[in-house]
Structure formats: C-alpha cells, structure tokens
C-alpha positions as CSV (number, residue, x, y, z in Angstrom):
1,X,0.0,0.0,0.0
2,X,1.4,3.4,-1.2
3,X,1.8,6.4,1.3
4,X,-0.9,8.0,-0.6
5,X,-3.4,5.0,-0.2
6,X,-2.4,4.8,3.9
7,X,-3.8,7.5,4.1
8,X,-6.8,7.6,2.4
9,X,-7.9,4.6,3.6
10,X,-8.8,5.2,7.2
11,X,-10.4,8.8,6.1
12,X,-12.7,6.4,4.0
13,X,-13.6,4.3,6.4
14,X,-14.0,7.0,9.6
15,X,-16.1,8.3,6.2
16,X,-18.4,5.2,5.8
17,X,-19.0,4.7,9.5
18,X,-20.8,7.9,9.6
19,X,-25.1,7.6,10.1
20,X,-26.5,8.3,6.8
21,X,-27.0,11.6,5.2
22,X,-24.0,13.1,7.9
23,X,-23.0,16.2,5.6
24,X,-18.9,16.4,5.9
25,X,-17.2,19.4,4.8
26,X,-13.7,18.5,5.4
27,X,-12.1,15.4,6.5
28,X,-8.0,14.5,7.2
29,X,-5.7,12.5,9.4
30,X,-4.5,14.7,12.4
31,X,-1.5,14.1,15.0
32,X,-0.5,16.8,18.0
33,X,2.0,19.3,16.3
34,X,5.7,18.1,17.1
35,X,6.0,20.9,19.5
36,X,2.8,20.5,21.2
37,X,2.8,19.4,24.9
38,X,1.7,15.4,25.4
39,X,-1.2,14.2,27.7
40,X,0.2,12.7,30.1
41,X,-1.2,8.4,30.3
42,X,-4.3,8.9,32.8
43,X,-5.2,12.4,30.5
44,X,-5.7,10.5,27.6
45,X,-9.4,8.7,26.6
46,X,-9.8,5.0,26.1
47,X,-10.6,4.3,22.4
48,X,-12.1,1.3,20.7
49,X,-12.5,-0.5,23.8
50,X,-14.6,-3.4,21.5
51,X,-12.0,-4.8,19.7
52,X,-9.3,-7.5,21.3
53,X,-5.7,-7.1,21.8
54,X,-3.7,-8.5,18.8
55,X,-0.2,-10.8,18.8
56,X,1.8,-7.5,18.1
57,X,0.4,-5.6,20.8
58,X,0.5,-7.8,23.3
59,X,4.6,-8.4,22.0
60,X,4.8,-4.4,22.7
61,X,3.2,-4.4,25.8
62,X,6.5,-4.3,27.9
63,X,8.0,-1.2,25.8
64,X,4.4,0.7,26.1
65,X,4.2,-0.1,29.7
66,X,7.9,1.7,30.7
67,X,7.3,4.4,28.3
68,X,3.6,5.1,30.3
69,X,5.4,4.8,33.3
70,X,7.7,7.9,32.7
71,X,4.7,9.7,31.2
72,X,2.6,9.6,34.4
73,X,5.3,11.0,36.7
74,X,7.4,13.4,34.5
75,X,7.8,14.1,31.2
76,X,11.4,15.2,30.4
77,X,11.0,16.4,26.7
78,X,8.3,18.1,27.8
79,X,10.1,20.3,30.3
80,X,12.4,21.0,28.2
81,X,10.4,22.6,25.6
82,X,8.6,24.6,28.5
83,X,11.8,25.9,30.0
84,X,13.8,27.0,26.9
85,X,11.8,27.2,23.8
86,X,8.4,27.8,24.4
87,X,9.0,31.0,27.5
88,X,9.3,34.3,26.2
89,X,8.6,33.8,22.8
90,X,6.5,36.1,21.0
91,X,3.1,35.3,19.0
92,X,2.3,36.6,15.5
93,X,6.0,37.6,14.5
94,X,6.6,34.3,12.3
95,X,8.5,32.4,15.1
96,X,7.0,29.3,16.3
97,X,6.2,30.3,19.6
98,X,4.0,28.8,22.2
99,X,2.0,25.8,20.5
100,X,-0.6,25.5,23.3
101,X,-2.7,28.0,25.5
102,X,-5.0,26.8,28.1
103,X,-5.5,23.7,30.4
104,X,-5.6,20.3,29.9
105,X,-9.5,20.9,31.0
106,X,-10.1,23.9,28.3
107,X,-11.5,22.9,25.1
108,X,-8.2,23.2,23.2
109,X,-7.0,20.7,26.5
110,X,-9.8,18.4,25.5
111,X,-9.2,18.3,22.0
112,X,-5.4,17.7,22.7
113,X,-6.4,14.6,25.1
114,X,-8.2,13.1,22.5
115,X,-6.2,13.2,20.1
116,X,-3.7,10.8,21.7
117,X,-6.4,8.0,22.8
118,X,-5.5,5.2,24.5
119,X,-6.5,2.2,22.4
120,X,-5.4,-1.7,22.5
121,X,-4.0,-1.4,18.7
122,X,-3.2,2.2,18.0
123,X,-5.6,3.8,15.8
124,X,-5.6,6.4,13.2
125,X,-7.1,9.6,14.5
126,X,-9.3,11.5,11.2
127,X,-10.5,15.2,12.3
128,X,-13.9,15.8,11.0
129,X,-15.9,18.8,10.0
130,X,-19.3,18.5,9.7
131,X,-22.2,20.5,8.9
132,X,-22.4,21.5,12.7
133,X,-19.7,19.8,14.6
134,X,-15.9,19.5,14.6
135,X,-15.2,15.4,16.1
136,X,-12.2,13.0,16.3
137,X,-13.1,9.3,14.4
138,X,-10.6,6.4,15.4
139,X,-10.0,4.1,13.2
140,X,-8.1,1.2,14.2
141,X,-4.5,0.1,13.2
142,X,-5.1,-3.7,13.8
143,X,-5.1,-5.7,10.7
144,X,-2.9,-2.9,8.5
145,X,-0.7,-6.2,7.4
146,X,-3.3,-9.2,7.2
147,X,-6.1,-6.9,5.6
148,X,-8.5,-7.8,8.9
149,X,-10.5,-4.5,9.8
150,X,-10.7,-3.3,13.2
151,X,-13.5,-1.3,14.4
152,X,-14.1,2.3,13.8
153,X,-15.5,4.9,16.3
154,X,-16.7,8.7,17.0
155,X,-13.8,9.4,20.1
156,X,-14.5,13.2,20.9
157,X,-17.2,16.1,19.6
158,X,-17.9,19.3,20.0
159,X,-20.5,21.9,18.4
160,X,-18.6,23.9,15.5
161,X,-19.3,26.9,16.9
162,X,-16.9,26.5,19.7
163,X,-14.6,26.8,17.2
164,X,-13.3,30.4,16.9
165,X,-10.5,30.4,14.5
166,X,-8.0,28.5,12.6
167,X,-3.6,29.5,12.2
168,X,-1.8,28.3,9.7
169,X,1.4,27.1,10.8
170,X,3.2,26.0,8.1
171,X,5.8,28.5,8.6
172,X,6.9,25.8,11.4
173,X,6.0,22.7,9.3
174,X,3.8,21.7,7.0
175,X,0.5,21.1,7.6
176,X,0.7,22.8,11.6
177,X,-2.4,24.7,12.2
178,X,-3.3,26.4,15.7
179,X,-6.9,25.6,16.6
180,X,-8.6,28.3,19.0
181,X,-11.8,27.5,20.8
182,X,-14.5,30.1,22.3
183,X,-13.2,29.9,25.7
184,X,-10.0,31.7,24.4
185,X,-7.6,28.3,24.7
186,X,-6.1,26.8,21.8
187,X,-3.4,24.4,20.4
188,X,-1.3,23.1,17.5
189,X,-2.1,20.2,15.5
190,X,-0.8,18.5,12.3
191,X,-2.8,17.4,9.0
192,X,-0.5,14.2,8.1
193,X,-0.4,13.3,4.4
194,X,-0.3,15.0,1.0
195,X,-4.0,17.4,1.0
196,X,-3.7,19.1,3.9
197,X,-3.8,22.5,2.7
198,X,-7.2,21.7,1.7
199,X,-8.2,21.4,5.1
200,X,-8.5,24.8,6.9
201,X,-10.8,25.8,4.7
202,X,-13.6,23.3,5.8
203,X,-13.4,25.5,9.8
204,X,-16.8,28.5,8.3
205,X,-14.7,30.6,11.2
206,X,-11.5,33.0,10.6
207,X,-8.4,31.9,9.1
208,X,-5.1,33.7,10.2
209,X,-1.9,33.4,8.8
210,X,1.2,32.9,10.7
211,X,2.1,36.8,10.6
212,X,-1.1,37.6,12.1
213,X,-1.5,38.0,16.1
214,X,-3.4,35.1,18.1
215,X,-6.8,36.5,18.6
C-alpha cells in the first residue's frame, strides 16, 4: 500500500462509518504538532475498547508499559520545551512560539487529550468537520498487514461553533495549524499526508496566517 493510499484509507472508512445523510465538509488525518505538549497516560481517553488485543500488541506491551510509566510522573522532553523554547517567545512575528494555550480541561486541552487516545492497537485519528460539529473518528490500526478491519469509532465532539479560528502554521511545518476554541484556549495540531492545505478551509470561522496575532 502506497503512502498516498495509507492514508486515504482510514479517512474512508472514519467516512463510511458515519449515520446516513451526515454532511462532511472536510475530513483528514490529524496528530499533536511536534511541539505541542503530550497528555500525560491517565489524560488520555480510552478508544475502541470493542476490539481484542492483537499478537503485536501484546509483544509491545512491555516497551508501552515503561514508556507510560515515565509519562505519568514526569515528562522530560516536555520540560524541556517549556523551559527553553516555548517561555518568552512572541506570538504573531513568524517564530514558532507557544504551541498550546489553556489547560488540559479547556477545550483546546480536551481536544489535545483526545487526540492521543488510548486504544489496545493504535488507531488512526481522522479530524472531522461536519455540517455542525468538529469530532475526532478512530480508526483502528489492527489488521494494516493481514487486511483484517478493526472497528471504527466517533472518540471526541464538539459543536462547531466552539470553534473560533484556525492559524496556519506551516511557517513551522507543513500542515501545523493552531486551533482556537470560544473559551479563548487553543493548540497546534498537524494534518498528516499530502491534501492538507485543503483542510483549513472546511473551519466557516476566521483563518489567520502565521504573521497575524493570536486573537
């Protein structure tokens, strides 16, 4: 399967799990922005709790088990970042500045938490825009190399017009774009794959650039 189909392929079927006559004005695989902070383990949702552990899971089990461990008492990278590259930086002058604003609890928080679910398999996480809501659909990675589908599901929604504005952030890397919410928090997220830049314009709020201010 090509880069081009691996991608495709979960938006389809987050796409064809939908109830019938759901009106979709944008759809695309989203990660946290590179900068972003991490939920820590216990911050982030269960996902796809239906399906069953697979042989390669449980194999991984031992590496995902020390690497939640670190995550639930401190987070090194993450302090790092804090410290010396996200203080003090500026917003709307280009640089890449802070790529988060507002509590784990805000809606940009929530958003961020759910982004990073916990699931049994991994899953694929496809940002939807629909005719009145913005929503996270996991689609599960089981089965990517036997052809077996896991089961697909609707993790985390919100009304669309909690949704306040959209930055592009490409200036940082391709495809970042800074997501701001009605109670004034916001963070950075990435659309993975090639069509990303068709994204943004499925959000009927504001678009900034990157040399414009944070609202």
């Amino acid at each position: 399967m090509s880069e081009t189909d691996r991608n495709r392929d979960p938006v389809e079927r987050a796409r064809a799990a939908a109830p019938a006559g759901e009106v979709f004005r944008g759809e695309h695989r989203v990660a946290l922005a590179a900068r972003a902070p991490k939920p820590g383990y216990l911050r982030r949702p269960r996902g796809l709790r239906s399906e069953s552990r697979t042989l390669w899971s449980w194999c991984m089990l031992p590496v995902h088990g020390i690497t939640n461990l670190v995550s639930l008492t401190w987070n090194p990278f993450e302090a790092f970042f804090e410290a010396v590259l996200w203080r003090g930086r500026g917003r709307g002058t280009g640089k890449p500045g802070k790529p988060f604003h507002g509590g784990w609890n805000s809606m940009a928080g929530l958003l961020a938490r759910a982004i990073a679910p916990r699931t049994k398999n991994g899953a694929y996480v496809i940002m939807q825009v629909t005719g009145d809501r913005l929503q996270l659909a996991y689609v599960s990675r089981a089965g990517f190399l036997t052809g077996a589908r896991g089961p697909v599901e609707i993790g985390w929604t919100t009304d669309l017009r909690d949704v306040t504005w959209v930055r592009d952030r490409s200036d940082v890397v391709g495809g970042n774009h800074e997501i701001g919410f009605a109670d004034g928090s916001w963070c950075s997220v990435q659309f993975l794959g090639q069509g990303w830049r068709r994204m943004p314009a499925a959000f009927p709020v504001r678009r900034l650039s990157h040399l414009d201010p944070v609202p």
